[in-house]
C-alpha positions in Angstrom: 150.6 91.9 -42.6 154.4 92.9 -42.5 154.6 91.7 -46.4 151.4 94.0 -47.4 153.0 97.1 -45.7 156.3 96.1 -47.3 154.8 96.4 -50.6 153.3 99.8 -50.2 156.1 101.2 -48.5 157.9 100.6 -51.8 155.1 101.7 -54.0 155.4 104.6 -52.1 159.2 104.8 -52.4 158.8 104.2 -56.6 156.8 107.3 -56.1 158.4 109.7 -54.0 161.5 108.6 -56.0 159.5 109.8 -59.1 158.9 113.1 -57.4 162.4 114.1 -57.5 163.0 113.5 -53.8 166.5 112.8 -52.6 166.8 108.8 -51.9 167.7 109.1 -48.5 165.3 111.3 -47.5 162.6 109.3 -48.6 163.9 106.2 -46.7 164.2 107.9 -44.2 160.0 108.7 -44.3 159.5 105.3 -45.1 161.4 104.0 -42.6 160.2 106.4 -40.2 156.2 105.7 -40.7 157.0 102.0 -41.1 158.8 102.8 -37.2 155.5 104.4 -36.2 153.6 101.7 -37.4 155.3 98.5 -35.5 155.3 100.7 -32.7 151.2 100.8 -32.7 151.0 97.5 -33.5 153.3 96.3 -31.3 151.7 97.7 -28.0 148.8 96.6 -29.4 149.7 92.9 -29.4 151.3 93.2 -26.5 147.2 94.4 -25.0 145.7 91.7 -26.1 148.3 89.2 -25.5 148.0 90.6 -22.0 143.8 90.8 -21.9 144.1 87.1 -23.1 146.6 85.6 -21.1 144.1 84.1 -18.2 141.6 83.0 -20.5 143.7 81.4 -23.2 147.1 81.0 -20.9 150.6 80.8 -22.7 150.5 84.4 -24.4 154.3 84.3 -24.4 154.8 84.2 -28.2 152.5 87.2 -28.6 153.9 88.7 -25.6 157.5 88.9 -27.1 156.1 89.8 -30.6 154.2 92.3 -29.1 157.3 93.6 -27.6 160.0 92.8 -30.3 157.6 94.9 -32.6 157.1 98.0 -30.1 161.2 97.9 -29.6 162.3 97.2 -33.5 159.8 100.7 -34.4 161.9 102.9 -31.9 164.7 101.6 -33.6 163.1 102.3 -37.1 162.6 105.7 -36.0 165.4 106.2 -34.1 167.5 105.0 -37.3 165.3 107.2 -39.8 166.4 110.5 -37.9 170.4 109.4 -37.6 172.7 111.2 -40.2 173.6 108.0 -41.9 171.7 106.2 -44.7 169.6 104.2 -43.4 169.0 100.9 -44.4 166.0 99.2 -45.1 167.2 95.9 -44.7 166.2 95.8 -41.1 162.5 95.3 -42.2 163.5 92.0 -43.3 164.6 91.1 -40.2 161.9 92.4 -38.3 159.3 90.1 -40.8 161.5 87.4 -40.6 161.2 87.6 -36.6 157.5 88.6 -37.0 156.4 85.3 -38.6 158.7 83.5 -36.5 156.4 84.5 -33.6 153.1 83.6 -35.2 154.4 79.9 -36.3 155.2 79.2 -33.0 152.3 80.5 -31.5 150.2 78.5 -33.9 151.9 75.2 -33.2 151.5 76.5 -29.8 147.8 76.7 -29.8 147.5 73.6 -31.7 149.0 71.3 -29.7 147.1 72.8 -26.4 144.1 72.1 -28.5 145.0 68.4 -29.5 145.7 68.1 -26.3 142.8 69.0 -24.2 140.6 67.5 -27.1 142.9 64.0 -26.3 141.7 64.2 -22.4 138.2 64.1 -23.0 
């Protein structure tokens, strides 16, 4: 999902770049709605991770994605409004970290399912 988003916010960048807006101000929006964005997101992994906990146990991953993503937006915006350029670099990070979460909460899940499937 972080890859899709990536690729508008730069279709959107190419755009606003062809619209005669400065560079940096146009990072900054971009960084700004993509701050926004994780923020949403963010708490709302960190609901469900939270809603799913007792039922499915182990949430953890999801927990700290959840988190991570809530956290890395206030940066995003927090960075967006400071003098400097900012740099959109930090996205990469942020999906690097993202996907990190999800592979280990899919091995996760996996081997709790091999595993309960083994005991019967």
């Amino acid at each position: 999902m972080a890859e899709t988003l990536l690729f508008h916010a730069c279709r959107v960048f190419r755009r606003l770049g062809r619209c005669g807006l400065h560079d940096r101000a146009v990072v900054c929006v971009v960084l700004g709605i993509f701050g926004a964005w994780a923020i949403l997101s963010g708490l709302l992994q960190l609901g469900t991770a939270v809603r799913r906990w007792k039922r499915f146990g182990a949430q953890w991953a999801m927990v700290l994605s959840g988190g991570q993503s809530a956290l890395a937006g206030g940066f995003f915006i927090f960075q967006a409004a400071m003098p400097a350029v900012p740099s959109i670099a930090n996205v990469a990070g942020y999906a690097a970290v993202g996907a990190l979460y999800f592979l280990v909460s899919a091995v996760w899940l996996t081997v709790g399912t091999w595993r309960r499937s083994a005991a019967l």
